[in-house]
C-alpha distance (Angstrom), angle and dihedral (degrees) to the residues before:
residue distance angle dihedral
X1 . . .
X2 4.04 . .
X3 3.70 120.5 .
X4 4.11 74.0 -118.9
X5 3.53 97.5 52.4
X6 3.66 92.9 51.3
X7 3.60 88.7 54.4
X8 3.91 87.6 51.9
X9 4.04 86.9 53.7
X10 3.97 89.5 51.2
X11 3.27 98.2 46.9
X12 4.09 95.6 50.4
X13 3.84 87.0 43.0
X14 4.44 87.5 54.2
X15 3.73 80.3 50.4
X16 3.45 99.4 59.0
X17 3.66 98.7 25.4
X18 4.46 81.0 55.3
X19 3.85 84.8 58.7
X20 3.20 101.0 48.9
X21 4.20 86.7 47.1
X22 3.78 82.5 48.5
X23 4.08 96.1 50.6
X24 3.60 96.2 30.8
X25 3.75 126.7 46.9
X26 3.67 91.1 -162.1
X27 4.00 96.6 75.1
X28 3.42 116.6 75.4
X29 3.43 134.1 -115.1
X30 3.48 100.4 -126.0
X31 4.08 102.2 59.3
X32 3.40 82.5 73.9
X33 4.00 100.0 43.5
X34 3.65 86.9 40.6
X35 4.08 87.6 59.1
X36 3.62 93.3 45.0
X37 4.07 94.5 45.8
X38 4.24 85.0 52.9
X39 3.94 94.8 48.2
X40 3.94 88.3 44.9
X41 3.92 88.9 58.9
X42 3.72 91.0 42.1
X43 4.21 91.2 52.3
X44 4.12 88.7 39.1
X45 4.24 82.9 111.4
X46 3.54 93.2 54.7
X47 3.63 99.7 60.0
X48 3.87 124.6 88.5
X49 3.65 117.9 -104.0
X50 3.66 82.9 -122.1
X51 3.80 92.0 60.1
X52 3.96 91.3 37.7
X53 3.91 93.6 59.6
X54 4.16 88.9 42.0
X55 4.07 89.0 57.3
X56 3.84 88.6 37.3
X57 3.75 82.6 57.1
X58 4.21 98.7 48.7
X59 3.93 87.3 44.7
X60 3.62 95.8 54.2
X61 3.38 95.1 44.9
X62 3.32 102.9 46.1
X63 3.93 83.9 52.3
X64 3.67 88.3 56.7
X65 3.50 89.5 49.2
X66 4.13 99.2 52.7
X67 3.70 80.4 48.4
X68 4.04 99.6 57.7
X69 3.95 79.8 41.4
X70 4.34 92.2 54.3
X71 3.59 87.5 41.0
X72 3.93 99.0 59.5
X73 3.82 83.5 39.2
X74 3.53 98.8 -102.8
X75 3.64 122.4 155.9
X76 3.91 119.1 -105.1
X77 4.00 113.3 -166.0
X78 4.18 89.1 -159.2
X79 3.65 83.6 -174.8
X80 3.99 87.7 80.8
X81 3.72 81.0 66.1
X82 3.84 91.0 78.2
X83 3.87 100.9 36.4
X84 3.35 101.5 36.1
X85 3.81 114.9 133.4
X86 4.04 92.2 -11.2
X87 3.68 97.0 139.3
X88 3.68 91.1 58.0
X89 3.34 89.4 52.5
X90 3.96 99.6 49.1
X91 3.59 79.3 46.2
X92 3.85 85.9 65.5
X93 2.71 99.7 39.9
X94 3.79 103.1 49.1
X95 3.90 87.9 48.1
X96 3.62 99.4 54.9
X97 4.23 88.8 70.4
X98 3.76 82.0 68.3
X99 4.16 85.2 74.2
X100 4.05 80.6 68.3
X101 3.49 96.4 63.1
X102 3.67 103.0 37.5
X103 3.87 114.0 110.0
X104 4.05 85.1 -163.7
X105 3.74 83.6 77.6
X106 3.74 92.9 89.9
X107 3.55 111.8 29.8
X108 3.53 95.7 159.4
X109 3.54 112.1 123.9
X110 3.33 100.3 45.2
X111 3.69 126.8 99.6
X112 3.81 118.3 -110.2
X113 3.80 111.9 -127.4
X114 4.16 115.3 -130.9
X115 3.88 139.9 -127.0
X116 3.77 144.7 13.9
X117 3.73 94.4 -31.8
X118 3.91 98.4 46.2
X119 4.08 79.7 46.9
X120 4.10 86.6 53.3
X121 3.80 93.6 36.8
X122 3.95 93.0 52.2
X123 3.47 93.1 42.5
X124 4.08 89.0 59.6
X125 4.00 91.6 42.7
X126 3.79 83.8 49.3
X127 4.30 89.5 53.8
X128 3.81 87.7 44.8
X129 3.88 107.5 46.1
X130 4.03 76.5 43.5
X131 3.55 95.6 60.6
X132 4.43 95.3 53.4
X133 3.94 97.6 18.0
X134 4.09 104.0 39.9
X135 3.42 119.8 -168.9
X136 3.57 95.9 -8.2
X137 4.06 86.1 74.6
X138 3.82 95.6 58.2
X139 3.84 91.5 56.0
X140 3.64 97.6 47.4
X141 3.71 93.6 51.1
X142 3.52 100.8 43.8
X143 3.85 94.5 47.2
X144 3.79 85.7 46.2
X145 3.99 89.5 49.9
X146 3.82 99.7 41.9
X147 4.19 96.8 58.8
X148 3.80 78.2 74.2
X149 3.56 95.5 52.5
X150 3.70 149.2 -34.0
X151 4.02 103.8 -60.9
X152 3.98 97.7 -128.0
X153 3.91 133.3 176.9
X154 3.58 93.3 -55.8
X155 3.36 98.9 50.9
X156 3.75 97.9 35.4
X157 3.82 95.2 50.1
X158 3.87 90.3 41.3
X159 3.45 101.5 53.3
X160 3.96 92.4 40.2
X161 3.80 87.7 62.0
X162 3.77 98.0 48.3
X163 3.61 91.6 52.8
X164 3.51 96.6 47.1
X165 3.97 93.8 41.1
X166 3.83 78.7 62.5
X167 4.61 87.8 76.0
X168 4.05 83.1 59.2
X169 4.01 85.9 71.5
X170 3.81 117.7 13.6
X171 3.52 146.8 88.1
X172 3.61 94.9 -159.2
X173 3.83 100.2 68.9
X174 3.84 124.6 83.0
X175 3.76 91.2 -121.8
X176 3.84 98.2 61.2
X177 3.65 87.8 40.4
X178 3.76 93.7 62.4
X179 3.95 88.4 41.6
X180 3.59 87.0 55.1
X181 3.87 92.0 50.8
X182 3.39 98.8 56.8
X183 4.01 96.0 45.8
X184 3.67 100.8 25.3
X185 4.19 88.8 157.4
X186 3.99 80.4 70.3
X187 3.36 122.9 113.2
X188 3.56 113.4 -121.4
X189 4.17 94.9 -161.2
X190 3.91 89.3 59.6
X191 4.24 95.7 44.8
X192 3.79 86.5 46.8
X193 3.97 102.0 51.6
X194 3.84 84.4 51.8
X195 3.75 92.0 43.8
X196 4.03 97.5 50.6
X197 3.85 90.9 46.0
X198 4.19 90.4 52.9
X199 4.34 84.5 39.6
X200 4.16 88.5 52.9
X201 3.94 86.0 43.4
X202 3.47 99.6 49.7
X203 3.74 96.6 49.1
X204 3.43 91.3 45.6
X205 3.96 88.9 52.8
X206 3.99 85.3 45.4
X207 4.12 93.3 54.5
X208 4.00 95.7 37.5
X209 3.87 92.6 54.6
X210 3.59 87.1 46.3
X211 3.57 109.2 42.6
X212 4.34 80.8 56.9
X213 3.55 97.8 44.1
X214 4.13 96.8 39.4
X215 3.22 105.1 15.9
X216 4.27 84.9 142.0
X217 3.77 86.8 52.3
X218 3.98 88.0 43.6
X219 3.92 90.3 59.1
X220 3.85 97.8 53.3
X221 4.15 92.7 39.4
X222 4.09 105.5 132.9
X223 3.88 100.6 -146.7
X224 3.76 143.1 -154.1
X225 3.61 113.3 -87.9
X226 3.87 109.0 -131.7
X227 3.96 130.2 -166.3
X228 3.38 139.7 174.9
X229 3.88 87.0 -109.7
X230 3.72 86.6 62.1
X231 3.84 98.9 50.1
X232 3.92 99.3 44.6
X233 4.29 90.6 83.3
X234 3.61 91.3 59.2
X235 3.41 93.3 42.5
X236 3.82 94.2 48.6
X237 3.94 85.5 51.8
X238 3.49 99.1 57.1
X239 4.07 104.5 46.1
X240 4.02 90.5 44.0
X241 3.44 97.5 52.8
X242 3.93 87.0 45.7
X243 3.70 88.4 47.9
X244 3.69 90.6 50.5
X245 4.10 88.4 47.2
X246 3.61 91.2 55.3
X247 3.93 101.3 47.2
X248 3.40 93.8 37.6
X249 3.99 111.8 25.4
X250 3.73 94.8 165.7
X251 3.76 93.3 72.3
X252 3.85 116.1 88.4
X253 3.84 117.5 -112.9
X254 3.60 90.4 -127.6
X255 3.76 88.6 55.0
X256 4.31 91.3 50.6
X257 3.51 93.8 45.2
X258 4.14 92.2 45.4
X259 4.19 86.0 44.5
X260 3.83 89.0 49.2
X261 3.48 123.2 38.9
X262 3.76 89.7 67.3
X263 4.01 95.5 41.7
X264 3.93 79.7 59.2
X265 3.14 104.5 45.0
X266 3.62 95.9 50.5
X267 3.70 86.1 53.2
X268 3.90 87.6 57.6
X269 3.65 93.1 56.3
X270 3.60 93.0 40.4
X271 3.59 83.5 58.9
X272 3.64 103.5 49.3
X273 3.69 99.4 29.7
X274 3.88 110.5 12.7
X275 3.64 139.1 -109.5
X276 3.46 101.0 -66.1
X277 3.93 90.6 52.8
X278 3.50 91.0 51.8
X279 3.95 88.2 50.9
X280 3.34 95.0 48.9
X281 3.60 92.0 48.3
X282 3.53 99.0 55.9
X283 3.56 95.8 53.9
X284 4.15 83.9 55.6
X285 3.37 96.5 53.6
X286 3.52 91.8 45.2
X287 3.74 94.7 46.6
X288 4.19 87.8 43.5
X289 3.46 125.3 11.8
X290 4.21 97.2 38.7
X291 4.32 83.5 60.0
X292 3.61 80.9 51.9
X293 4.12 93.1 70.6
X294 3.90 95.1 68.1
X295 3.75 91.8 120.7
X296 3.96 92.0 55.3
X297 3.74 86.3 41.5
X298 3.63 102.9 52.9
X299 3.82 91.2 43.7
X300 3.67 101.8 45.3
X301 4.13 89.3 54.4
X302 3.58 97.0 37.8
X303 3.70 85.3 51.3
X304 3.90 89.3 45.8
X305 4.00 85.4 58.6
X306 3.93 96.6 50.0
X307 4.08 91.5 46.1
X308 3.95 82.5 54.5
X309 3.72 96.1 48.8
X310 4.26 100.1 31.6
X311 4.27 82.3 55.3
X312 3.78 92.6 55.2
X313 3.38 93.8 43.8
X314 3.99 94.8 45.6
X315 3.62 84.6 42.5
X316 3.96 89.8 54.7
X317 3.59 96.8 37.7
X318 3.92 91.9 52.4
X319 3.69 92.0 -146.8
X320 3.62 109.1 154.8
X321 4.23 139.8 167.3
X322 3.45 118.4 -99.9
X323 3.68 117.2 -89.8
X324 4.26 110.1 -109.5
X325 3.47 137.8 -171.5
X326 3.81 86.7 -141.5
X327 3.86 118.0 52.4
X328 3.74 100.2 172.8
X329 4.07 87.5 63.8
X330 3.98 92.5 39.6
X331 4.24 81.4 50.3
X332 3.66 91.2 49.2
X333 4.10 88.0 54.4
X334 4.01 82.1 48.1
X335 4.02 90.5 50.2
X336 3.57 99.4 48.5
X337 3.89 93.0 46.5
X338 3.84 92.9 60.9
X339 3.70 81.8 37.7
X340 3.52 93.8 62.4
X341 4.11 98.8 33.9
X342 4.02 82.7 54.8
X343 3.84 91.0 61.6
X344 3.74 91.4 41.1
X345 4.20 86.7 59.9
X346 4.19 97.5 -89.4
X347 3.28 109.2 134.5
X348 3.81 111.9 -132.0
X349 3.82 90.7 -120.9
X350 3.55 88.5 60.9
X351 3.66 94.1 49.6
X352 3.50 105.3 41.5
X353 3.75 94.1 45.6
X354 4.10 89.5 50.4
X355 4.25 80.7 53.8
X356 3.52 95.8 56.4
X357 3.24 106.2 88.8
X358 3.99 92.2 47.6
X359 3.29 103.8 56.3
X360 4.10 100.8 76.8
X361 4.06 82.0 85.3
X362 3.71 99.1 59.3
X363 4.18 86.2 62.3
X364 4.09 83.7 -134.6
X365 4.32 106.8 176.5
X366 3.92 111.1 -129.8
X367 3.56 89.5 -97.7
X368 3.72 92.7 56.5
X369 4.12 91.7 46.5
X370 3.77 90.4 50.0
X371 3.91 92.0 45.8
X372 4.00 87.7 47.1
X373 3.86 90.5 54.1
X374 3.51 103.6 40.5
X375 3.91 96.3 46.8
X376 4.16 87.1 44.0
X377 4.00 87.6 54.4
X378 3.61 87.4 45.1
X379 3.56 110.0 46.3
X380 3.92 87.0 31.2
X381 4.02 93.3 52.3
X382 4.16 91.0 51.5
X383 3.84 91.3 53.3
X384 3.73 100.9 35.6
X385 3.70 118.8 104.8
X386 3.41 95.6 -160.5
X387 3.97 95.8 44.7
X388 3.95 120.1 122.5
X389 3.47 87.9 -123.1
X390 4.21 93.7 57.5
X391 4.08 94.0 30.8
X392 3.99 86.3 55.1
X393 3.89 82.5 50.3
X394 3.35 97.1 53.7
X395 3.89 97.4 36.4
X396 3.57 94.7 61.1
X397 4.03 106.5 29.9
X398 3.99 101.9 26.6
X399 3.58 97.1 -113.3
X400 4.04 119.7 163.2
X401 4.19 96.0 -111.6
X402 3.74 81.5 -161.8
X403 3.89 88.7 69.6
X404 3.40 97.1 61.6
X405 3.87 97.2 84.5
X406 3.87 95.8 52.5
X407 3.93 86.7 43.2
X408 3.76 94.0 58.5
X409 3.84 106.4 34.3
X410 3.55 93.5 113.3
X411 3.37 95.7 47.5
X412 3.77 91.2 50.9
X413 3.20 93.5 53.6
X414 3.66 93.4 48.7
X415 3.76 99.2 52.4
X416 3.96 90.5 38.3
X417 4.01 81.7 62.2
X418 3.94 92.2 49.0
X419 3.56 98.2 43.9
X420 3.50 89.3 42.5
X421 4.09 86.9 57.3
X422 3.65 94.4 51.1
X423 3.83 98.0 46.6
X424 4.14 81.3 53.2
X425 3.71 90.4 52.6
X426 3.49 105.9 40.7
X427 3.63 84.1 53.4
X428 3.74 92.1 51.1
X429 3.59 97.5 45.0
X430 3.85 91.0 49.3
């Protein structure tokens, strides 16, 4: 077997071995982290050197960090080291099998409807595949989009924003998924009424400034073609994993949604192609397309080892926010700081974890953390140049990542505003 292909088997056993951790107490975190930590070094060749240097970077100074923390005799549980963020990862890895069932995988033949509605129309398929599918949905759209023509800054900036407005709502994306893990008391119901309203806002921002600014652009836009077909995976997704939630509430929604986004997508094979398809395609996707999530890998664990170190060294440091009778306002200040760091090249990962250990001042419910997070990753990730969801952009259609932040200042500011409102009055209300 391939140093790859062993990495493939390692990852599908942390996925399983994360379930079990998830379902029962009794296994230990760290068989899974362990698994992940061993497939990381085995995929180490496969990242950029750009990406090498940026985990190089987390490591070391999350190092630094555990050693301010040992130094002003703070306790360091190094055993976070291996476990650190492995549910998001499982949760990666357990959605990407839904790419095997998705008949939007090979849109070819089908004509692309035209105009400022297809525009609007693909911009909501985009949000929605988003939301089950991840980043798997902003490369098949914008490959499908760009045999028409060129994608450009509308296009680019457009579609970066749907997919990212897709964090504000879902379970499926790595961004809700580390909101979740630092409030898991929150209720997901709650954060995601509030997120889908701010999604539907934001695109409709996104298609109103366009449609003024290009409307001739608008009128010759080449669109996604959507069908029912296409929207039933999603779909499927989201009512099992609230099915599971309800009969069996002690189980972590990153757990359900790792457990069964490949359970249903093996039944969508199965369906179309039979069981022994859907075998065999498991043990592809496993061998090739698991390998594939190095990037994700590297950065979720290297992040894992700078949230260890940056919370002993906060902790030693005893730096703290202010104490304020109103936490929605001192969130808002919270928001628009990653906000701002995410245009200046931070990615909100970075951020947000370095905030974590300041934000037991502010008094914020779970509710309010989760909604801080999830609109910092999502706002952040649209206006970061050095975002997966821009660096895929400019990988695979040649667009300046750099761009991105003077593309979507208006929108920033916009949905800094709005999330800003509903941090004040969720705090109100509660």
């Amino acid at each position: 077997m391939t140093q790859r292909g062993i990495a493939g088997a390692l990852l599908a056993f942390m996925l399983v071995a994360s379930i079990a951790n998830g379902v029962v107490a009794a296994v230990p975190a760290w068989i899974p982290g362990m698994a992940a930590w061993t497939a990381a070094a085995l995929l180490w060749a496969d990242l950029s050197s750009g990406q090498r240097r940026q985990c190089l970077i987390l490591i070391a100074v999350g190092f630094a960090g555990m050693a301010i923390g040992r130094l002003a005799g703070v306790s360091v549980y190094y055993t976070r080291l291996l476990h650190e963020n492995q549910a998001i990862l499982a949760l990666i890895a357990g959605v990407s099998f839904v790419h095997m069932a998705s008949p939007a995988a090979s849109p070819h033949d089908l004509a692309s409807p035209r105009g400022a509605q297809a525009f609007l129309r693909t911009l909501l398929g985009l949000n929605l595949l988003a939301a089950a599918i991840n980043i798997t949905a902003l490369m098949l759209v914008s490959d499908h989009v760009s045999r028409s023509r060129p994608l450009g800054r509308l296009e680019a900036s457009a579609f970066s924003r749907a997919f990212s407005l897709a964090v504000l709502y879902s379970p499926f994306i790595g961004g809700m998924a580390l909101a979740l893990n630092q409030a898991p008391e929150a209720s997901l119901s709650k954060v995601a009424m509030v997120g889908l309203i701010l999604a539907v806002l934001g695109i409709g921002f996104t298609f109103v400034v366009a449609k003024k600014r290009c409307a001739e652009s608008l009128s010759e836009f080449a669109g996604y073609p959507l069908r029912p077909d296409v929207l039933w995976l999603p779909a499927a997704l989201a009512v099992a994993v609230i099915a599971l939630r309800l009969a069996w509430p002690r189980v972590p929604v990153l757990t359900a949604t790792a457990m069964l986004a490949p359970l249903i997508a093996c039944i969508g094979v199965a369906k179309r192609a039979g069981l022994d398809q859907a075998g065999a395609d498991v043990v592809a996707h496993a061998r090739v397309r698991l390998p594939g999530m190095s990037g994700e890998l590297a950065l979720f664990l290297s992040a894992g080892v700078l949230a260890v170190g940056l919370s002993s060294a906060f902790t030693a440091s005893g730096i703290t926010l202010p104490e304020t009778a109103f936490p929605g306002a001192g969130a808002a200040i919270a928001l628009l700081a990653v906000v701002l760091a995410a245009a200046a090249g931070l990615h909100p990962i970075i951020s947000l974890t370095a905030m974590i250990p300041l934000l037991d001042p502010l008094g914020l419910s779970p509710e309010g953390t989760v909604m801080l997070y999830v609109a910092g990753w999502s706002i952040g990730c649209a206006l970061c140049p050095f975002s997966g969801t821009n660096l895929i952009l400019q990988a695979r259609h040649g667009l300046p990542a750099w761009r991105f932040p003077q593309w979507s200042a208006g929108y920033g500011l916009f949905m800094w505003l709005l999330a800003s409102a509903a941090l004040i009055l969720e705090s109100i209300l509660r």
